[in-house]
N, C-alpha and C positions, 0 to 999 in steps of 0.2 A: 406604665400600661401602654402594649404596643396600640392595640385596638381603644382608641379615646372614647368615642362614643360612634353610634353607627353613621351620623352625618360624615365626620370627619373620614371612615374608613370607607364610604362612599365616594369622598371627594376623593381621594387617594384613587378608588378604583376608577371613577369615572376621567381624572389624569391619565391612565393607564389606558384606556378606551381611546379619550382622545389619541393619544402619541401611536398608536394601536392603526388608529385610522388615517394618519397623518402619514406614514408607511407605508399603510397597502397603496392609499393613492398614488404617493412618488411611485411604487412598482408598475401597477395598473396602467398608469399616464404615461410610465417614460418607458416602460417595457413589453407589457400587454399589449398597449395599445397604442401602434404608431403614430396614432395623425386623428388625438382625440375633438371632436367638437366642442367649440364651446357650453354648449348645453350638458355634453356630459362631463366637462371639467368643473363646469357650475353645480351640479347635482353632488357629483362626488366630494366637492367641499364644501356641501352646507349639508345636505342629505344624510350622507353617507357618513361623515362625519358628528352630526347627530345624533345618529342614530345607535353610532358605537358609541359613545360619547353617554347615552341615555342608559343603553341597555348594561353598560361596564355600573356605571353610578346605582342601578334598580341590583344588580345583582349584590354589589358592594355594599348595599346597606341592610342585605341580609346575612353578613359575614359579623357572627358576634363572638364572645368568649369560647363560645363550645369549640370554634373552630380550633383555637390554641390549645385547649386541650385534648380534641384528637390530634392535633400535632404531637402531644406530651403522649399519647396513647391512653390518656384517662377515662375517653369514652369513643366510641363508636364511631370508626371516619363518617362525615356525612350525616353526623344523627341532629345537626343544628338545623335550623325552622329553614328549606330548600324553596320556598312560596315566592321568594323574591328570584332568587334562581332559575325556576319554571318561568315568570312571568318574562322574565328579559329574553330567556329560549323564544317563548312563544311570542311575543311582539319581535325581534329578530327575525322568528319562522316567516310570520305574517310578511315583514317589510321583504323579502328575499320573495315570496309569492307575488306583490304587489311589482314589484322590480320585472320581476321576467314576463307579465303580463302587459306591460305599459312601456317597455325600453324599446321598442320599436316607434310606438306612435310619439316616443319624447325625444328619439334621434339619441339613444342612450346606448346603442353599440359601437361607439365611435366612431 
C-alpha cells in the first residue's frame, strides 16, 4: 500500500511543504532579495516555512485511495473528499493577504 494511512501520507506531503519552503527561501534571500533584514530572514524561516509546512500536511491528509485510482482511471480525476484541499488554498490565501498588508510595518520587504 503506497498510501498507509492519511497521517502518514500527510507527513510525506507536509516533508514536501517543508523542502518546498526551504527553496523558495534560499531563492528569495540570496536572489530576490539583495540585502535581506533580519526580520525578514526571521519571518521567512519560521513563518513562511510554517506555513507551507502546515498547508502541504492539511492538504496531504485529504489524499486517499480514490486518488490511485483516478491515477488507474477507475474513477473521476478529482472525485476524492477536496475539503482538505480548499481549506489549505484558503488558509495559504489568507496568510498571502495578511503578508502584503503587514510587510511594511514588519520591515518584510527587505
Amino acid at each position: 500500500a503506497v498510501l498507509r494511512s492519511p497521517r502518514y501520507t500527510a507527513f510525506l506531503a507536509g516533508l514536501g511543504g517543508l523542502a518546498f519552503a526551504v527553496v523558495e527561501n534560499l531563492v528569495y534571500l540570496n536572489v530576490y532579495i539583495p540585502d535581506p533584514s533580519p526580520t525578514l530572514v526571521l519571518w521567512r524561516y519560521t513563518v513562511c516555512i510554517g506555513i507551507h509546512t502546515a498547508c502541504s500536511f492539511i492538504a496531504g491528509y485529504g489524499i486517499n485511495e480514490k486518488l490511485l485510482a483516478a491515477v488507474r482511471g477507475e474513477v473521476k480525476f478529482l472525485s476524492f473528499d477536496k475539503r482538505f484541499f480548499i481549506f489549505a488554498m484558503v488558509l495559504h490565501s489568507l496568510y498571502n493577504i495578511f503578508a502584503v498588508l503587514v510587510e511594511s510595518k514588519l520591515g518584510l520587504r527587505g
